[in-house]
N, CA, C, O and CB atoms as a CASP TS submission, in Angstrom:
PFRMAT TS
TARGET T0000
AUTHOR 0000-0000-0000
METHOD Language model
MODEL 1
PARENT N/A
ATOM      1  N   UNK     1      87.383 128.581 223.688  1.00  0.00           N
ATOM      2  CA  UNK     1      86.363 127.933 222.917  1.00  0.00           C
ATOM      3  C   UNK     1      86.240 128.648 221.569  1.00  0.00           C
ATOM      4  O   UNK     1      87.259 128.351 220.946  1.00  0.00           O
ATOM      5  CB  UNK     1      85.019 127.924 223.680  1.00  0.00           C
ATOM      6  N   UNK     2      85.573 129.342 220.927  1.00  0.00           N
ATOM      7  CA  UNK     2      84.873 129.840 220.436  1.00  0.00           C
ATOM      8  C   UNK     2      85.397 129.194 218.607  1.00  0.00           C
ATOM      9  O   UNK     2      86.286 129.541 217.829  1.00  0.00           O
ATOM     10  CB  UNK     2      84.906 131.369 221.034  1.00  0.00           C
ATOM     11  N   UNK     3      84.305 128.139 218.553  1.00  0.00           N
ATOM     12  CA  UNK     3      84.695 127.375 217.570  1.00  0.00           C
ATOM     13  C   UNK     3      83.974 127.650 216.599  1.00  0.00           C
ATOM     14  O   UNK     3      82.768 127.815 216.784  1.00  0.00           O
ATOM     15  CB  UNK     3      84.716 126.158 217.795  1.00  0.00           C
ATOM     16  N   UNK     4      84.605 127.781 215.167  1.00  0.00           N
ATOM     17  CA  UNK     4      83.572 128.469 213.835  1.00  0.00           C
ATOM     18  C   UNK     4      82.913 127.491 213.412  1.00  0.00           C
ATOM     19  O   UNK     4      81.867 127.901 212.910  1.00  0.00           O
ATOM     20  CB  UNK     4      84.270 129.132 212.453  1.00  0.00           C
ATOM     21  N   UNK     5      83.020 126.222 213.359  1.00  0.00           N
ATOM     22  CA  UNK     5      82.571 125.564 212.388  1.00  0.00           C
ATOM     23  C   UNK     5      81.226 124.248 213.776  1.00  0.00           C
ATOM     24  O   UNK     5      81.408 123.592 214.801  1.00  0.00           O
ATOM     25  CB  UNK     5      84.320 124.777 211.258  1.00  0.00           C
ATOM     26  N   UNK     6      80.327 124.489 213.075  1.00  0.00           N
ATOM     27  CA  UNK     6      79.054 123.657 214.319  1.00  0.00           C
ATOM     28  C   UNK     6      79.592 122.339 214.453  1.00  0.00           C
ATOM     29  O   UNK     6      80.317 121.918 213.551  1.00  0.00           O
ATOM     30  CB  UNK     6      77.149 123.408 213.714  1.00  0.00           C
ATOM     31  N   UNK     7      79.283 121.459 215.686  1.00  0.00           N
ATOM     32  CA  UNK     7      79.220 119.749 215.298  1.00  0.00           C
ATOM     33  C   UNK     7      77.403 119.283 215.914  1.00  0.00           C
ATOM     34  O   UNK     7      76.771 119.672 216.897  1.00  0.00           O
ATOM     35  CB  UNK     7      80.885 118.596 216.538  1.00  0.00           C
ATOM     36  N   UNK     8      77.003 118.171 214.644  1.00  0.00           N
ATOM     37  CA  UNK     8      76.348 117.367 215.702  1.00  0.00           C
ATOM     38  C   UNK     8      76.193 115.717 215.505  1.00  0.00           C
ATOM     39  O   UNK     8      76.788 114.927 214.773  1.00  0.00           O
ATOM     40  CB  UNK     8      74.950 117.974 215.851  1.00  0.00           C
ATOM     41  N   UNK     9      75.413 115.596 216.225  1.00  0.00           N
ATOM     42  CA  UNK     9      75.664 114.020 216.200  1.00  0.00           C
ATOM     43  C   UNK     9      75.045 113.249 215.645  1.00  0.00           C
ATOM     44  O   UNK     9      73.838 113.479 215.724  1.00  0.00           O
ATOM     45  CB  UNK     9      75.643 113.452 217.168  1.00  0.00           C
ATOM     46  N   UNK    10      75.438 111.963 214.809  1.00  0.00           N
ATOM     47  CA  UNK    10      74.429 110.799 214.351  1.00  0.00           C
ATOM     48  C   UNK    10      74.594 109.700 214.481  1.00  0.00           C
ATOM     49  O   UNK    10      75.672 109.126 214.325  1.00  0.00           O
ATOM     50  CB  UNK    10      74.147 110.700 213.262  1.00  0.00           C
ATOM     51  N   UNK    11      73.466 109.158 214.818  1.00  0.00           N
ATOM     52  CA  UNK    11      73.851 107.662 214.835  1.00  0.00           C
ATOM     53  C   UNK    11      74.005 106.498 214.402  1.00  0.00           C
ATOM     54  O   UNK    11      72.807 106.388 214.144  1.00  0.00           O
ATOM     55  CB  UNK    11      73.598 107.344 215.206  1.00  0.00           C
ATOM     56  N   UNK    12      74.355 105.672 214.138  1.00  0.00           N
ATOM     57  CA  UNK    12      75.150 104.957 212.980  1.00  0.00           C
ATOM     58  C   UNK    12      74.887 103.585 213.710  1.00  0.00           C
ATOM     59  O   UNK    12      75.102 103.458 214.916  1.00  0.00           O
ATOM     60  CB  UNK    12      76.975 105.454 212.673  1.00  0.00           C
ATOM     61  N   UNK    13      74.315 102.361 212.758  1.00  0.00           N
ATOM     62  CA  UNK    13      74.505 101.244 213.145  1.00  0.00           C
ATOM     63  C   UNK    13      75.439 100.670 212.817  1.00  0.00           C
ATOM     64  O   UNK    13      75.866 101.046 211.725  1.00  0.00           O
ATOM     65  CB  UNK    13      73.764 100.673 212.997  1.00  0.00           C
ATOM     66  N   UNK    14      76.307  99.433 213.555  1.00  0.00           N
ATOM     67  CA  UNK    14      77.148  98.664 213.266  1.00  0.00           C
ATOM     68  C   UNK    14      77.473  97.143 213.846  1.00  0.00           C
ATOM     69  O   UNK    14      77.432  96.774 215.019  1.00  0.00           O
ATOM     70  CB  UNK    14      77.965  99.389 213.389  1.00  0.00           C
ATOM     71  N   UNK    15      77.819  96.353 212.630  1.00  0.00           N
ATOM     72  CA  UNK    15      77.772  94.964 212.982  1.00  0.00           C
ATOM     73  C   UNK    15      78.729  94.820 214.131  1.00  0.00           C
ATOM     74  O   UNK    15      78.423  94.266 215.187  1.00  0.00           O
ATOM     75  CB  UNK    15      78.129  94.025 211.782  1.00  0.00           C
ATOM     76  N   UNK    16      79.892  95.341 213.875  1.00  0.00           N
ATOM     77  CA  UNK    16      81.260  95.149 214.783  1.00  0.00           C
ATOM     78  C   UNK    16      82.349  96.333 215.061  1.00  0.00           C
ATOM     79  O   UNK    16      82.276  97.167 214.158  1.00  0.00           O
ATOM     80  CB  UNK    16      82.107  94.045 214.083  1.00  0.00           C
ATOM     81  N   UNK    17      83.287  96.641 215.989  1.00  0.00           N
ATOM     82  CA  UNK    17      84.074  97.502 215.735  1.00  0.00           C
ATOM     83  C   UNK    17      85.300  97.434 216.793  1.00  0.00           C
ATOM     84  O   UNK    17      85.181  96.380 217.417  1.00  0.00           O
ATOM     85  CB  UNK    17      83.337  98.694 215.665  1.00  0.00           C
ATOM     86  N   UNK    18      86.186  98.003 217.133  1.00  0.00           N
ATOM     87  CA  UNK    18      87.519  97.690 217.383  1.00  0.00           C
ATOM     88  C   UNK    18      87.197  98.432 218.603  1.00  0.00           C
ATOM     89  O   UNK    18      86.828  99.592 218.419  1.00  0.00           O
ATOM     90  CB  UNK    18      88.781  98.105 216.348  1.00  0.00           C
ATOM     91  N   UNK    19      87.283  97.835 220.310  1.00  0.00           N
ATOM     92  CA  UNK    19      87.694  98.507 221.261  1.00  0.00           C
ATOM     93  C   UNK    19      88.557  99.319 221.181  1.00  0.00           C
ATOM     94  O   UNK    19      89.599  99.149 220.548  1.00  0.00           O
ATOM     95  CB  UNK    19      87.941  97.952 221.988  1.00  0.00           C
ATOM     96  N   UNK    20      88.146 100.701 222.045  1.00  0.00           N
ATOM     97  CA  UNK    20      89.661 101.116 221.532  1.00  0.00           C
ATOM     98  C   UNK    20      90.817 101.272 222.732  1.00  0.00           C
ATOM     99  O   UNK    20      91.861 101.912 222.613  1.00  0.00           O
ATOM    100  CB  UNK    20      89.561 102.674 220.733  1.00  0.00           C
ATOM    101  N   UNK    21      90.325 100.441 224.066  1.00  0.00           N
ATOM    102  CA  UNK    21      91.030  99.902 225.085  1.00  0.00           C
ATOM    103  C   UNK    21      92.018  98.518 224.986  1.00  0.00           C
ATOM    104  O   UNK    21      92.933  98.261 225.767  1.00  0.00           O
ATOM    105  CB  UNK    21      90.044  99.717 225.976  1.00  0.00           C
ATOM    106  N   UNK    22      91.734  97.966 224.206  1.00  0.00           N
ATOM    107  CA  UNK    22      91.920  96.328 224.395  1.00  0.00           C
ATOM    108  C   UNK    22      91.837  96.258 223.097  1.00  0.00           C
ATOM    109  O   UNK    22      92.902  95.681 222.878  1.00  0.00           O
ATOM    110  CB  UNK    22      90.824  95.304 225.291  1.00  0.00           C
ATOM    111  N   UNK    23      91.253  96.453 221.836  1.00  0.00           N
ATOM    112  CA  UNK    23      91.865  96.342 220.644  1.00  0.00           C
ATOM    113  C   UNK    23      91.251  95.164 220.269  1.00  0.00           C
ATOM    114  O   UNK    23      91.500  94.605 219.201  1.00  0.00           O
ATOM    115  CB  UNK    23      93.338  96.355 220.630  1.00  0.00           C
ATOM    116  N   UNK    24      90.254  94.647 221.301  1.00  0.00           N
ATOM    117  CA  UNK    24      89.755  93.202 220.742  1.00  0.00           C
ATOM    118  C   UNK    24      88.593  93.701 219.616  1.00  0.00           C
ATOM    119  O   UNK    24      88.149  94.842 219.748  1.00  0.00           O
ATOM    120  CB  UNK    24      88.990  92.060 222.156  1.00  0.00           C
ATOM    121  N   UNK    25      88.142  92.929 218.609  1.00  0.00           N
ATOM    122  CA  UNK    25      87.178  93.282 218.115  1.00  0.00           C
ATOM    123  C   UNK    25      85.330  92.967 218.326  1.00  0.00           C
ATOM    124  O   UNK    25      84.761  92.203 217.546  1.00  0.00           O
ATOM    125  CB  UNK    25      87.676  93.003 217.164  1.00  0.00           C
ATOM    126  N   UNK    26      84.667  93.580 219.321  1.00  0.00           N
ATOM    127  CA  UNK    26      83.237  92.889 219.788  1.00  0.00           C
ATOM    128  C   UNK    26      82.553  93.085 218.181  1.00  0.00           C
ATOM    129  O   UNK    26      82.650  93.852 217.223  1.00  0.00           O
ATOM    130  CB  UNK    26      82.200  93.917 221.361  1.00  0.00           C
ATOM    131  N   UNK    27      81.841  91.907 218.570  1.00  0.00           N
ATOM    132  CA  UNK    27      80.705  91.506 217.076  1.00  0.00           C
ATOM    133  C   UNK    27      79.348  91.721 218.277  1.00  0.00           C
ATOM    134  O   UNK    27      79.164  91.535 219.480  1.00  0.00           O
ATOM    135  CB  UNK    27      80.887  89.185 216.039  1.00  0.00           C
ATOM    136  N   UNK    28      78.540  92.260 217.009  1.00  0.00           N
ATOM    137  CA  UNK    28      76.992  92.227 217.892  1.00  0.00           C
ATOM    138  C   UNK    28      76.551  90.946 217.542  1.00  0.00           C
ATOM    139  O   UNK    28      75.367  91.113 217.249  1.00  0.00           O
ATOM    140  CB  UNK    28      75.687  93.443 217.435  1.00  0.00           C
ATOM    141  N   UNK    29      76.761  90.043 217.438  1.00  0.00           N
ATOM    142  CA  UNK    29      76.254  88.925 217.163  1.00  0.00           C
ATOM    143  C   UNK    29      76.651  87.920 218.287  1.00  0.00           C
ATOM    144  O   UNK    29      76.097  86.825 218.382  1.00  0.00           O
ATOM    145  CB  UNK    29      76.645  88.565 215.844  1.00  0.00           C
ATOM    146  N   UNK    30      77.518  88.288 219.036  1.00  0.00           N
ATOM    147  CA  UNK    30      77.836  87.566 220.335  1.00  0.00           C
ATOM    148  C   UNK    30      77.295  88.115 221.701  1.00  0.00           C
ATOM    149  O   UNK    30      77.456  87.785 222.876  1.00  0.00           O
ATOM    150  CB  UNK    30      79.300  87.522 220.460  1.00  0.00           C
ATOM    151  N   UNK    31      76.573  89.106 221.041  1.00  0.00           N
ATOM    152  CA  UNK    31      75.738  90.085 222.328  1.00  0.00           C
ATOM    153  C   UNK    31      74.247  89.455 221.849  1.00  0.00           C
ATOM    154  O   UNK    31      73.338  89.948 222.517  1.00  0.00           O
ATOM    155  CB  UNK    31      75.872  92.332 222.161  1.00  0.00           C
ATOM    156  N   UNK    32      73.829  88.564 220.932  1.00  0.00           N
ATOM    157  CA  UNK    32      72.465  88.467 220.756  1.00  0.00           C
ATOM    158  C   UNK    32      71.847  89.543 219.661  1.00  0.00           C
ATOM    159  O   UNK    32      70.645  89.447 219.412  1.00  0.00           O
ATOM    160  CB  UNK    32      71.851  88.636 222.138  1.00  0.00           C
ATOM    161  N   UNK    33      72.520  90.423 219.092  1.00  0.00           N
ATOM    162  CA  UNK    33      71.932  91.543 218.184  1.00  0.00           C
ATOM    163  C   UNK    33      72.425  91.570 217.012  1.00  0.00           C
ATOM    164  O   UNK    33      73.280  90.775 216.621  1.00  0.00           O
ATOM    165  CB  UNK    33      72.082  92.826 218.632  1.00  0.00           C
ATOM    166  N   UNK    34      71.827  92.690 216.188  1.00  0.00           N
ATOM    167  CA  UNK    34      72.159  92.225 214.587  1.00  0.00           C
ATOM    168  C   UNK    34      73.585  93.623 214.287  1.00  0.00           C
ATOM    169  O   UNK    34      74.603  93.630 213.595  1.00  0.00           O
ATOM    170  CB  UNK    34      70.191  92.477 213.182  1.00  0.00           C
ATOM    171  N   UNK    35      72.914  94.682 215.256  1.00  0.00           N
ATOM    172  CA  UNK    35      74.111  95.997 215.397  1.00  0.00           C
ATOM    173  C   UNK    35      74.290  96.588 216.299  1.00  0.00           C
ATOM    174  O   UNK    35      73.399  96.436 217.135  1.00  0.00           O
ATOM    175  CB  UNK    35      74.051  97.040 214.714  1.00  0.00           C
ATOM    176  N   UNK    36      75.380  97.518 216.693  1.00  0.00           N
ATOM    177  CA  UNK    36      74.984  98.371 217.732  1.00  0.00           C
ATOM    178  C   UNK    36      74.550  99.333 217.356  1.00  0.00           C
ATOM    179  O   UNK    36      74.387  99.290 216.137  1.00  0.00           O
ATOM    180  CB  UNK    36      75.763  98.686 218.530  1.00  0.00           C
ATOM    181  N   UNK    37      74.123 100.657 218.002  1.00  0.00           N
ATOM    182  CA  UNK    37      73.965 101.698 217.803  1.00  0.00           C
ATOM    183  C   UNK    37      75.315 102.256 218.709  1.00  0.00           C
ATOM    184  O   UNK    37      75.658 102.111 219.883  1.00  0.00           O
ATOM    185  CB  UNK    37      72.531 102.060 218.071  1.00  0.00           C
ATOM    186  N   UNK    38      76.098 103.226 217.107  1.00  0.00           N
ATOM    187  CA  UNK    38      76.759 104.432 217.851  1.00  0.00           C
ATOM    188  C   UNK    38      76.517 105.514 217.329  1.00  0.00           C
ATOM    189  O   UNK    38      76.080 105.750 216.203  1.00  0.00           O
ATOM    190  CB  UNK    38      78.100 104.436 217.968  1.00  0.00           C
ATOM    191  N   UNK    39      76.882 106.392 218.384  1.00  0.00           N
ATOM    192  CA  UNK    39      76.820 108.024 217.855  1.00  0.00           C
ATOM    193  C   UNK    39      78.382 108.632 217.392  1.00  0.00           C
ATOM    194  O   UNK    39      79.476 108.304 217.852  1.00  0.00           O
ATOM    195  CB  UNK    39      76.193 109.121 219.312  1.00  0.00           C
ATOM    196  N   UNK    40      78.131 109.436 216.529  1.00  0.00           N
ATOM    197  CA  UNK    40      79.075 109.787 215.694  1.00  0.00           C
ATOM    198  C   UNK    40      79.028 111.303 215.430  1.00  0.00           C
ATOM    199  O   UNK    40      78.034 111.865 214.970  1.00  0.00           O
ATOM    200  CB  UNK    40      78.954 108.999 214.520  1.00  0.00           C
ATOM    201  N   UNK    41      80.376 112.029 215.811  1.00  0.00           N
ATOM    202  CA  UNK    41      80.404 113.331 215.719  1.00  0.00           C
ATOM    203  C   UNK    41      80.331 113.664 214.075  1.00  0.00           C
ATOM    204  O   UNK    41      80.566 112.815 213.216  1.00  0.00           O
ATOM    205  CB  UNK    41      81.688 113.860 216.494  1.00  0.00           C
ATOM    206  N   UNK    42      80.035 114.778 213.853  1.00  0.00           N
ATOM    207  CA  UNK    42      79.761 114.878 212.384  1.00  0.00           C
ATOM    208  C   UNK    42      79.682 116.799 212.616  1.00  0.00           C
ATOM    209  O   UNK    42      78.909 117.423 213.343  1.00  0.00           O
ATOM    210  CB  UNK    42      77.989 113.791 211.726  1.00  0.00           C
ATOM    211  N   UNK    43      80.843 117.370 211.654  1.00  0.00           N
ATOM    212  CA  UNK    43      80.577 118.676 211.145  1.00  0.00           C
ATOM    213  C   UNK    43      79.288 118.854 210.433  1.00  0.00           C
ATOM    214  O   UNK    43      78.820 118.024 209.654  1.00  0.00           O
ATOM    215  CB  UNK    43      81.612 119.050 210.288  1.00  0.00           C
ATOM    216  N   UNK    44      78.741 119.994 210.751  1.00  0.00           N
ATOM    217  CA  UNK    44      77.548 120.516 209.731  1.00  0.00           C
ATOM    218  C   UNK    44      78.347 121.484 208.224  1.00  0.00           C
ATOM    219  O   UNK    44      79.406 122.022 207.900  1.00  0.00           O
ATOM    220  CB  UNK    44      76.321 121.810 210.882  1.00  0.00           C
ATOM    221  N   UNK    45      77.489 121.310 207.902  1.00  0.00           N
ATOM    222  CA  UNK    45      78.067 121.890 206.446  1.00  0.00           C
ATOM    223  C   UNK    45      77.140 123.126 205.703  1.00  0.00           C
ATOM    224  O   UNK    45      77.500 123.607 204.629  1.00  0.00           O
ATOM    225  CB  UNK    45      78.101 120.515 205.290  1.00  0.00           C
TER
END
């Protein structure tokens, strides 16, 4: 382990984005919603 540099996380809305199993692209708009919420690794600085 012993990693120099911190991570943490944020979360990020989004209209649509690319499975990354199947490669299909889901829209939140076919789920009934305007985005999803994802979380997103992010270095501190």
């Amino acid at each position: 382990m012993g990693k120099s540099s911190e991570v943490e996380y944020v979360t990020i809305f989004v209209r649509s984005f690319r499975h990354p199993k199947t490669g299909q692209i889901i829209r939140a708009s076919s789920f009934g919603k305007k985005a999803f919420p994802i979380k997103v690794r992010v270095k501190k600085s």
